[in-house]
N, C-alpha and C positions, 0 to 999 in steps of 0.2 A: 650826247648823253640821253635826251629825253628821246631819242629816236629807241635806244636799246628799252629802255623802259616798255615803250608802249608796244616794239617785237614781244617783248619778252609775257606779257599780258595776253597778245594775241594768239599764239603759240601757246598759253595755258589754258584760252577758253577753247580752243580748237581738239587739245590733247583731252579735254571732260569729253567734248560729244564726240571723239573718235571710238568707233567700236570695234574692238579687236574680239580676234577669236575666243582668246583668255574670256574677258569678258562675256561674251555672249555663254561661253559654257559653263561660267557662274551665274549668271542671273538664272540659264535655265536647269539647274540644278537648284537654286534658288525656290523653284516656280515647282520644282517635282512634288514636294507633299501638295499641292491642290490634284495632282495627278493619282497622287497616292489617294485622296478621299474619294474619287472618282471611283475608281479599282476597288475602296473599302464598300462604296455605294454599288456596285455590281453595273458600273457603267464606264467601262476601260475606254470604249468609242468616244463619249462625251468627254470624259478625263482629256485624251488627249486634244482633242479638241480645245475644251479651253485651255490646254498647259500652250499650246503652240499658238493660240490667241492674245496670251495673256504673256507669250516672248515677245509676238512682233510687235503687242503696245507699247513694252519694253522697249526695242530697242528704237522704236522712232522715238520715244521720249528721250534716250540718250541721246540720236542723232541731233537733235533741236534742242538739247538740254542749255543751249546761250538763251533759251525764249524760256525759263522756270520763273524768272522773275515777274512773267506779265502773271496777270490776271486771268484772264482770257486762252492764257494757253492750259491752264489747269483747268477750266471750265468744259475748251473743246476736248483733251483728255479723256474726262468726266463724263461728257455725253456719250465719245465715242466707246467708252466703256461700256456703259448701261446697252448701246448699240449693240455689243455684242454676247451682251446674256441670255437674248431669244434665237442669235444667229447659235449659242452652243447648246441651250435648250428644245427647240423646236424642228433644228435637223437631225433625221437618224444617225447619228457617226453610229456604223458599227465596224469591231475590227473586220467581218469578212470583207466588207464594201469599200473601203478605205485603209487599204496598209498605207502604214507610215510616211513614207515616202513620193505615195501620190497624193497627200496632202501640201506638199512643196509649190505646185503650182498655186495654191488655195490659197496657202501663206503669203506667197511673193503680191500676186492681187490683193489680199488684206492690205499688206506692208504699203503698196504702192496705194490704195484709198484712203489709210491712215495719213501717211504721208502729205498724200495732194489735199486732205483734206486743211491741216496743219497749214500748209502753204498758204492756201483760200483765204483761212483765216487770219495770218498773219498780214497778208496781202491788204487785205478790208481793213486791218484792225491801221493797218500804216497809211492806205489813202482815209479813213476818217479823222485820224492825229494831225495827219497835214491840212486838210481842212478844216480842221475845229482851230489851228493853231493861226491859220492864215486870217481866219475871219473878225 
C-alpha cells in the first residue's frame, strides 16, 4: 500500500518538471509581449533576444522545478537573470546578423550554462548540508 503511495508522489513530482511541447509553446507565447515591447522600442534584434533568453530560463526552471522549495535555487535563478540583462543589452542582436533560427545554437549553449550552472549549485548546496548535518 505505502509502496503505491509514494509511486504515485514520485510520478507527480516528475510529471511538474516534465517539459512538453504543449508547454514550451505556452510559456513562449507567454513571454511574446516582452517581445512585442522590444518591436514597440524599435529593437526587434534585442526583443528576440531576450524573448529566447527569457524561454530557456523558463524552461530550466521547469526542468528542476523539484528544487522551487530551496532557497538558493531562486537566489541562483536570480543572479542568473540579472546575468543576462547586459548579455541582451550590450550585444548587437540585429535581424540582418541573426535570423532566428541561428540563434538555436546560442540557446542550446545558454540552456546548457543555465543548467550546469543549477546543478553546481545544487551540488554545493548538498555537500554543505551533509557536512553541516554530520558535524
Amino acid at each position: 500500500m505505502h509502496g503505491g503511495v509514494l509511486m504515485k508522489e514520485m510520478d507527480e513530482e516528475q510529471s511538474l518538471s516534465e517539459v512538453t511541447g504543449k508547454w514550451a509553446v505556452i510559456a513562449m507565447l507567454c513571454l511574446s509581449p516582452l517581445y512585442i515591447l522590444f518591436i514597440y522600442l524599435g529593437q526587434p534584434g534585442k526583443g528576440r533576444a531576450a524573448w529566447i533568453c527569457s524561454g530557456v530560463i523558463l524552461i530550466s526552471i521547469k526542468m528542476r522545478w523539484e528544487l522551487r522549495k530551496h532557497v538558493w535555487f531562486w537566489i541562483t535563478i536570480t543572479i542568473l537573470c540579472l546575468l543576462h540583462i547586459p548579455l541582451v543589452f550590450l550585444v548587437p542582436w540585429t535581424d540582418k546578423s541573426m535570423p532566428g533560427i541561428s540563434l538555436l545554437p546560442i540557446a542550446a549553449l545558454d540552456f546548457g550554462i543555465i543548467y550546469g550552472c543549477i546543478k553546481l549549485i545544487e551540488k554545493a548546496m548538498k555537500r554543505s548540508g551533509n557536512s553541516s548535518s554530520t558535524n
